[in-house]
NUKEGU-506850 format. One record per residue: residue in one letter; x, y, z of N, C-alpha, C, O, CB in turn. Coordinates in pm, whole numbers, plus 50000, padded with zeros to 5 digits. Atoms other than C-alpha are relative to their C-alpha. Glycine has a CB too. Layout:
// residues N
aXYZXYZXYZXYZXYZ...
//
This chain:
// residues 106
x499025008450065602147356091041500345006049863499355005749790499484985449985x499254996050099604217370990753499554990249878499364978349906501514999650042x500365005650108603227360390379501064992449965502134998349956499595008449908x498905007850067605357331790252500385003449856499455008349792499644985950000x500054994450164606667339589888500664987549999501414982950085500825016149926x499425010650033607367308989697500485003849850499655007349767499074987750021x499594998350136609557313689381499764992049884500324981149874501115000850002x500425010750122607977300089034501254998749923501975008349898498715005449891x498685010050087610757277688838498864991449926497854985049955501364987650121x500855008650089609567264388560500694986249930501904984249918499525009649884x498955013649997610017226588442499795003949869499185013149814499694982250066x500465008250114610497205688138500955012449912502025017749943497974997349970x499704990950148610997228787800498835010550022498315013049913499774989849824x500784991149966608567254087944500335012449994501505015250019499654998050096x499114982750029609067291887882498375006450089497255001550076500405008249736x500784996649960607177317788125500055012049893501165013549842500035000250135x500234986150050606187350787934498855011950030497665010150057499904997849879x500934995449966604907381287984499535012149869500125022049824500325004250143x500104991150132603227397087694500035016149973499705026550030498834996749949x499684979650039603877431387567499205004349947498724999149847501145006449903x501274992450005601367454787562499815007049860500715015049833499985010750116x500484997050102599767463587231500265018249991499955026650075498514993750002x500174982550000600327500687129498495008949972498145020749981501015005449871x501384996350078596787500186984499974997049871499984986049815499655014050000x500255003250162596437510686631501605003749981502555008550044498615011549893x498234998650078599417509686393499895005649885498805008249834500904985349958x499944993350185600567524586038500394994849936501534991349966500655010549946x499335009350111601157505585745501205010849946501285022949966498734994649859x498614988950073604447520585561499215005249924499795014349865501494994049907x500094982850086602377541885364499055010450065498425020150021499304999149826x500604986649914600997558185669498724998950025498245007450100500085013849932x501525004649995597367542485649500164998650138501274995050178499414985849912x499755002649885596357542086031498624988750011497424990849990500165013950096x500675011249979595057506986104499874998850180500644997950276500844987449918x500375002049844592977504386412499824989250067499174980150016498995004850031x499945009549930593557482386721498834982749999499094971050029499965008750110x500855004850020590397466486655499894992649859498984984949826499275008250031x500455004250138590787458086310500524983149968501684982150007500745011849881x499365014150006591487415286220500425001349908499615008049843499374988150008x499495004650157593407409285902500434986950037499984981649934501365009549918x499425015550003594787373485982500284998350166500375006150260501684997849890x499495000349820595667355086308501295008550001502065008949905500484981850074x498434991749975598727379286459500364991350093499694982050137500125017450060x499115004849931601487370186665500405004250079500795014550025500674997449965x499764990549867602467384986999501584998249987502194989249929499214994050174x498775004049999605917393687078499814999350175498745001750230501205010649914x500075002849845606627387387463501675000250061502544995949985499184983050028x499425000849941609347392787746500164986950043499144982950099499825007550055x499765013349908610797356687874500505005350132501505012450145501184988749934x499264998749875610987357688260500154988750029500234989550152499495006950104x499465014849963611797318888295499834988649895498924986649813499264994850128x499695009050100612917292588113500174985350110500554986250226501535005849901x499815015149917612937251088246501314994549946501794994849833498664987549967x498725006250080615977234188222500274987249910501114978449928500864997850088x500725005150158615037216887920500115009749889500415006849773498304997750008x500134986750151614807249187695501274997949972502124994350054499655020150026x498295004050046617997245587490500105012749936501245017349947500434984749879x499594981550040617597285287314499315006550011499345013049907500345005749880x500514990549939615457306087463500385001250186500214993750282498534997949960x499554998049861616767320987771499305016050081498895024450001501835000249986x500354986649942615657352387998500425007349998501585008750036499835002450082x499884985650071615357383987872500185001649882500685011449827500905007150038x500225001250153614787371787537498455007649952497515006250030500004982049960x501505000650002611517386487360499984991449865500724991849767499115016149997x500015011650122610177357087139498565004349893498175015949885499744981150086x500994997650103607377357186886499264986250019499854975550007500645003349842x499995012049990604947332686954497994999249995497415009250038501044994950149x501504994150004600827329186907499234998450114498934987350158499174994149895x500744997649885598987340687187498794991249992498904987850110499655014650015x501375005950043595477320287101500684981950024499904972550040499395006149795x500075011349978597137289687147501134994350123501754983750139500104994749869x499045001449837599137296187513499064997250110497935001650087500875015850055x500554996349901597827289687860500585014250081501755018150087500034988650071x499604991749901597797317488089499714997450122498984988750170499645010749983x500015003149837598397322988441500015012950048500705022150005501304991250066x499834983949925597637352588673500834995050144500624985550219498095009750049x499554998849870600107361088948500245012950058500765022750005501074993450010x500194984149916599707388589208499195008849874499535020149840501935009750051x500934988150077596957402188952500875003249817500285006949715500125018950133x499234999950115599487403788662499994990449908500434980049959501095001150027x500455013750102598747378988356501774992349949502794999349953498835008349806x498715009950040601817351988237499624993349903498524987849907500524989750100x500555016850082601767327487940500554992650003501714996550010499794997149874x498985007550000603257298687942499594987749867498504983349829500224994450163x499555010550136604407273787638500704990650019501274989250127500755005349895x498605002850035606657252487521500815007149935500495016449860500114991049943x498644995450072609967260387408499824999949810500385008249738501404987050058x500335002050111608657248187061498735007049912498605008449790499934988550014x500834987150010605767271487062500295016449977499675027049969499444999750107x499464981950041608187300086992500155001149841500014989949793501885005250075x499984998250113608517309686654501685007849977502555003849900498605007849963x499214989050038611057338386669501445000950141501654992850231498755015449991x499294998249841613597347886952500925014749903501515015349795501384980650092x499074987450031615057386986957500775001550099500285002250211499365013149977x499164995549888618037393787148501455001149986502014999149878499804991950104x498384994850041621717403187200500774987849942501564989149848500985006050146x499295008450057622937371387141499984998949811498824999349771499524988050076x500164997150132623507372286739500854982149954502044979849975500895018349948x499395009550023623897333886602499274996349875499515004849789500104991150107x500504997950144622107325686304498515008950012497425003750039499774983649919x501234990850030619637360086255499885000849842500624997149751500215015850068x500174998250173617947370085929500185014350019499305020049954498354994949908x499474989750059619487403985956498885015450005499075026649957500354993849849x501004989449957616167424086083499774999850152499624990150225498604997849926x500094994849835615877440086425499225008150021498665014749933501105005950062x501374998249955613487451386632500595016450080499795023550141499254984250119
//
């Protein structure tokens, strides 16, 4: 019998995401190389939206948002990790649409 695939739709004001992979360590602008490992404050993940509930009123798919990982559930599907939020759990939103930005891009 053939595997059923059931397509996830998400409700409510729910946003699915899939987080974007850390590069490791990074460089401060004056070139200091700060390693992956190192804490300075809680950080903030940025993330791919692959679904939005029809409830979300501005985040839409194929947005990447800004949003804190430490306080999302996750979900594994087919082995691949997801987070999911609310819509109000975003902080940031980057993308083509341009409606009120502060003028820095990613």
């Amino acid at each position: 019998m053939p595997e059923l695939k059931l397509e996830i739709q998400m409700l409510h004001d729910r946003v699915l995401v899939r987080l974007t992979p850390e590069e490791g360590e990074r460089r401060s602008t004056g070139g200091i190389v700060i390693p992956a490992t190192a804490q300075v404050a809680k950080r903030l993940a940025w993330g791919d939206v692959l679904g939005v509930g029809t409830s979300a009123r501005t985040v839409k798919v194929g947005d990447r948002v800004l949003f804190n990982p430490e306080d999302q559930f996750e979900v594994e599907v087919h082995g691949q990790a997801y987070m999911v939020m609310r819509e109000r759990d975003v902080h940031a939103i980057a993308s083509e649409r341009t409606e009120h930005g502060t003028g820095l891009y990613l």
